[in-house]
C-alpha positions as CSV (number, residue, x, y, z in Angstrom):
1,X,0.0,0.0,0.0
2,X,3.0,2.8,0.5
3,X,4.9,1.6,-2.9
4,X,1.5,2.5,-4.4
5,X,0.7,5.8,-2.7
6,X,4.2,6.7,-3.0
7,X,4.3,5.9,-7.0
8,X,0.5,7.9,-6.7
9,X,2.3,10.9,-4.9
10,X,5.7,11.1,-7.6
11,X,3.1,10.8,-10.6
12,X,0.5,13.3,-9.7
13,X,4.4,15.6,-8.5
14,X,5.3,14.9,-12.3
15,X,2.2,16.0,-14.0
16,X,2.0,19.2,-11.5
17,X,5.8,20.0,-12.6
18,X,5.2,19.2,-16.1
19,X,4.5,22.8,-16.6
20,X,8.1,24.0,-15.2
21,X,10.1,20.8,-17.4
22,X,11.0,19.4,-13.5
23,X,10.4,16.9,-10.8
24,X,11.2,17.5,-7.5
25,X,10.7,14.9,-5.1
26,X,12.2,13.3,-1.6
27,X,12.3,9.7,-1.9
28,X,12.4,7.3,0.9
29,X,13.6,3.9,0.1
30,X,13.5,0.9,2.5
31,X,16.6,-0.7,3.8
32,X,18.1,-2.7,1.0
33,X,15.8,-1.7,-1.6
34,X,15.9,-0.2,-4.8
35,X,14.2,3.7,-6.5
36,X,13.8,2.9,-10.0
37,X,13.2,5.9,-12.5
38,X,12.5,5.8,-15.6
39,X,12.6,1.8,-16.6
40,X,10.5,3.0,-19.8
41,X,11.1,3.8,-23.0
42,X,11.7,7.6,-22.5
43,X,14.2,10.8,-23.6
44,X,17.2,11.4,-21.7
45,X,17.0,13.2,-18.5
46,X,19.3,15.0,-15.9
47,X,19.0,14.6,-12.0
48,X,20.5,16.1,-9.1
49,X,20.3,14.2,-6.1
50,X,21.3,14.3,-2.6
51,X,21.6,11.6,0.2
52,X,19.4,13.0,2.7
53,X,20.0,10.1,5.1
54,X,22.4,8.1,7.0
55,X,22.9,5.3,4.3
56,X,25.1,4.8,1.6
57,X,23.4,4.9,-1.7
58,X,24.0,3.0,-4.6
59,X,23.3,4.8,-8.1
60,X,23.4,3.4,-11.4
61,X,21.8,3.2,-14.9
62,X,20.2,0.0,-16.3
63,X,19.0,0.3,-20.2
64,X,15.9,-1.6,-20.8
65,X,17.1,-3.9,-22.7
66,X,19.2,-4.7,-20.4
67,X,22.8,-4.9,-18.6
68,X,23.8,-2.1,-16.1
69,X,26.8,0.4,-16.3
70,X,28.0,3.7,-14.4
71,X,27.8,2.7,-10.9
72,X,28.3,5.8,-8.5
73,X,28.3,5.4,-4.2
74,X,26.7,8.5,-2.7
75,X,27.6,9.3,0.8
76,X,25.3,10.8,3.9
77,X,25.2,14.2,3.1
78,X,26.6,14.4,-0.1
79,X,25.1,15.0,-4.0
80,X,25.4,14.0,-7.4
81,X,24.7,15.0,-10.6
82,X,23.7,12.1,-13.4
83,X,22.9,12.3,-17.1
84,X,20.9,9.4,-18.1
85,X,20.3,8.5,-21.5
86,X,16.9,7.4,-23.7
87,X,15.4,4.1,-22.6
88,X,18.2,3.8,-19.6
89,X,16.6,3.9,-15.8
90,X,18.4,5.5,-13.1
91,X,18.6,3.1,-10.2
92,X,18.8,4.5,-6.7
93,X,19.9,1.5,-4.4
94,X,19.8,1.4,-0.5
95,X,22.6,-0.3,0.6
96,X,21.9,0.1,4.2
97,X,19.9,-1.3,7.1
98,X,18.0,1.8,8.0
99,X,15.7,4.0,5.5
100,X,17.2,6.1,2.6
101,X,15.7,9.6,2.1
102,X,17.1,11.1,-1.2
103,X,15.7,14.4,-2.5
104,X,15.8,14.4,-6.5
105,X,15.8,17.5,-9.0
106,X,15.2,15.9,-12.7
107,X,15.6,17.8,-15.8
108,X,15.0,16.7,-19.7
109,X,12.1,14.0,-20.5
110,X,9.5,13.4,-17.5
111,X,7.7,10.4,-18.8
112,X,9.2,8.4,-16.7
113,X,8.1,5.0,-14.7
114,X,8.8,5.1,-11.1
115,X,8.6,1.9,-8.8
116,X,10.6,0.3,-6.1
117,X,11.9,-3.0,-5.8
């Protein structure tokens, strides 16, 4: 029931955003759990994130038809700027054992799947 009122909450921030070519949203992702945005066929896209919480997060791209490449570790506290290309999803990973909170600023193409897993 969250996954699905947190997907409800990104796509309804999306199409209210649509009008200024920008998402922003804080994400929280359970411990050892996965953010996936944008596992669609879709435009490139830019984000800006930052680790909001107390985990070590995981970030890396996965085109959809498949494979994975680009891995990046983001630190408490710290930010990162990633250009994803067309048909690629941005993974945002927890690698911890306590909640992630990530807040993301994405540029470019906005028709963009969001789940966890």
């Amino acid at each position: 029931m969250r996954t699905i009122i947190a997907t409800l909450f990104l796509a309804l921030s999306i199409s209210s955003c649509s009008v200024f070519s920008s998402l922003n949203s804080n994400t929280s992702i359970k411990p050892k759990e996965s953010f996936v945005l944008g596992n669609n066929k879709h435009g490139s896209f830019k984000t800006h994130l930052k680790n909001e919480g107390v985990t070590t997060l995981k970030i890396y791209q996965a085109p959809i038809d498949g494979g994975t490449h680009s891995p990046v570790l983001v630190k408490p506290q710290e930010t990162a700027f990633v250009k994803t290309e067309k048909n690629t999803a941005l993974i945002i990973e927890n690698t911890g054992d306590e909640y992630a909170s990530v807040t993301l600023k994405v540029k470019g193409d906005l028709n963009l799947g969001m789940n966890y897993k």
